[in-house]
C-alpha positions in Angstrom: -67.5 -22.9 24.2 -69.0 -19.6 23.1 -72.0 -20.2 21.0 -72.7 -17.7 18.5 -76.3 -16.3 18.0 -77.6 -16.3 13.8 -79.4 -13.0 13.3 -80.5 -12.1 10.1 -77.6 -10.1 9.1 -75.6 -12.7 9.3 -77.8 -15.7 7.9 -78.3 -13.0 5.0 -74.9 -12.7 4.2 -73.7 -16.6 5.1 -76.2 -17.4 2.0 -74.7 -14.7 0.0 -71.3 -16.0 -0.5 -72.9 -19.9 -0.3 -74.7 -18.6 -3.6 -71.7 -17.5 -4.9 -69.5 -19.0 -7.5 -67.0 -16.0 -7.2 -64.8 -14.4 -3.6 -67.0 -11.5 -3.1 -65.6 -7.6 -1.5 -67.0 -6.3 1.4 -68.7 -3.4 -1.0 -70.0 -6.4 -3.3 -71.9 -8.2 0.1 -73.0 -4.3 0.8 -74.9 -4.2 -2.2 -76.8 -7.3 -2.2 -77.6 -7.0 1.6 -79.4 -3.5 0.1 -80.5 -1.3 3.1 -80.4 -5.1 5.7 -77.5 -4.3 7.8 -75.0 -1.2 7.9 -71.3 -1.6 6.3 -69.8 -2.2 10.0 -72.2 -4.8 11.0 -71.2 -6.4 7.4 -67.5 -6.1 8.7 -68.6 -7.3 12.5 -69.9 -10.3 10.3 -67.6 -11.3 7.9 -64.9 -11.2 10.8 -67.0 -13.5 12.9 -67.7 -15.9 10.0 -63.7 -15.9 8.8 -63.0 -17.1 13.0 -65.6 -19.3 13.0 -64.1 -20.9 9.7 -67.4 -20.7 7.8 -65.4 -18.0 5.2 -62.4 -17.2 4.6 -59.7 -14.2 3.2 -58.4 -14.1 -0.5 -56.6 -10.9 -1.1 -56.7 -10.1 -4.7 -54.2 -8.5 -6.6 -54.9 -5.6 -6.2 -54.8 -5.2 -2.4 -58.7 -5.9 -2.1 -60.0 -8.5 0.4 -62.5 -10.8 -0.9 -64.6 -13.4 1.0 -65.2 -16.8 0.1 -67.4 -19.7 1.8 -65.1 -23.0 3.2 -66.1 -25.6 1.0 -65.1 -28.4 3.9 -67.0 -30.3 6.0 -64.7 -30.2 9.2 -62.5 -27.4 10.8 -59.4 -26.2 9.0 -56.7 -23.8 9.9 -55.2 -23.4 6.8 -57.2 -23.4 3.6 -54.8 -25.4 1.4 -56.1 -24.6 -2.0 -55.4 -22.6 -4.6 -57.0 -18.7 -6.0 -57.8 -17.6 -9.2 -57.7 -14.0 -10.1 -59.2 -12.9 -13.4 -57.1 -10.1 -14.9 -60.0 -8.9 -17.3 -63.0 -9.3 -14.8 -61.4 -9.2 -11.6 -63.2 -12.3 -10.3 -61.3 -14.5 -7.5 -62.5 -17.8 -7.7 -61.5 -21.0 -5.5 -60.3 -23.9 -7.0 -60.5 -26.8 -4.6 -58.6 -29.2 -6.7 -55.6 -27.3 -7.2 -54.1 -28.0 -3.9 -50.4 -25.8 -3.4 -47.2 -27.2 -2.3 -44.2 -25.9 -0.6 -41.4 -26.4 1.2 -40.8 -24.6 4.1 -37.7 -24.5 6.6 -38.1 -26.7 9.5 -38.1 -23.9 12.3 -40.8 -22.0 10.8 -44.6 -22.3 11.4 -47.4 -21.8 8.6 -50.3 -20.0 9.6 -52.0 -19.1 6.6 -51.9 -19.8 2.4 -52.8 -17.2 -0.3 -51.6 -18.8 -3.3 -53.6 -17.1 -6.1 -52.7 -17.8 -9.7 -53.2 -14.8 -12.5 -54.8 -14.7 -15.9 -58.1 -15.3 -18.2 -60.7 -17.1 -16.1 -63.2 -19.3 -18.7 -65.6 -16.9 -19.4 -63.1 -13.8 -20.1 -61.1 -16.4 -22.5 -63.6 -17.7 -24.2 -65.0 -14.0 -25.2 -60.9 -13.1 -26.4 -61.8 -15.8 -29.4 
């Protein structure tokens, strides 16, 4: 078993998307970290923390990888919930309870979910009124 050393980088940016309500970009985590850690250790991070299942990928809909923190107490392989992309505000945001089926034919192995559903998060509604 390898263990995996915490450096400040990485306990930095581990709290970062534990704070957050929202996925967060790599060029969002950049900006918070301020002058911490260079964009390539944030990338070095992020990768370790996605195969360590601490975070995981959303791609939004526009192409742009967000991060979010695993909300589970035990290893998972596939995070088996549904995405929420804000069309006004662009925020990705997780919602746990909405958990996505499908049927799949049986000679075909899922690795991975991105089911992310479009529209007017709360906030971006509520302001429409």
């Amino acid at each position: 078993m390898k263990v995996t050393r915490n450096t400040t980088a990485k306990t930095a940016v581990t709290e970062i998307l534990s704070k957050s309500k929202t996925a967060l970009s790599h060029s969002e985590i950049h900006k918070v970290t301020a002058d911490l850690c260079d964009r390539v250790t944030i990338y070095r991070i992020l990768d370790r923390l996605v195969n360590d299942d601490i975070v995981h990928k959303i791609v939004d809909l526009d192409g742009t990888v967000k991060y979010a923190k695993c909300h589970h107490s035990h290893p998972v392989t596939i995070h088996n919930h549904a995405h929420f992309s804000c069309e006004n505000c662009h925020e990705i945001t997780c919602l746990e309870s909405v958990k996505p089926s499908y049927i799949i034919p049986h000679n075909y192995k899922v690795n991975d979910i991105n089911f992310t559903l479009s529209g007017l998060c709360p906030n971006c509604l509520n302001s429409n009124i």
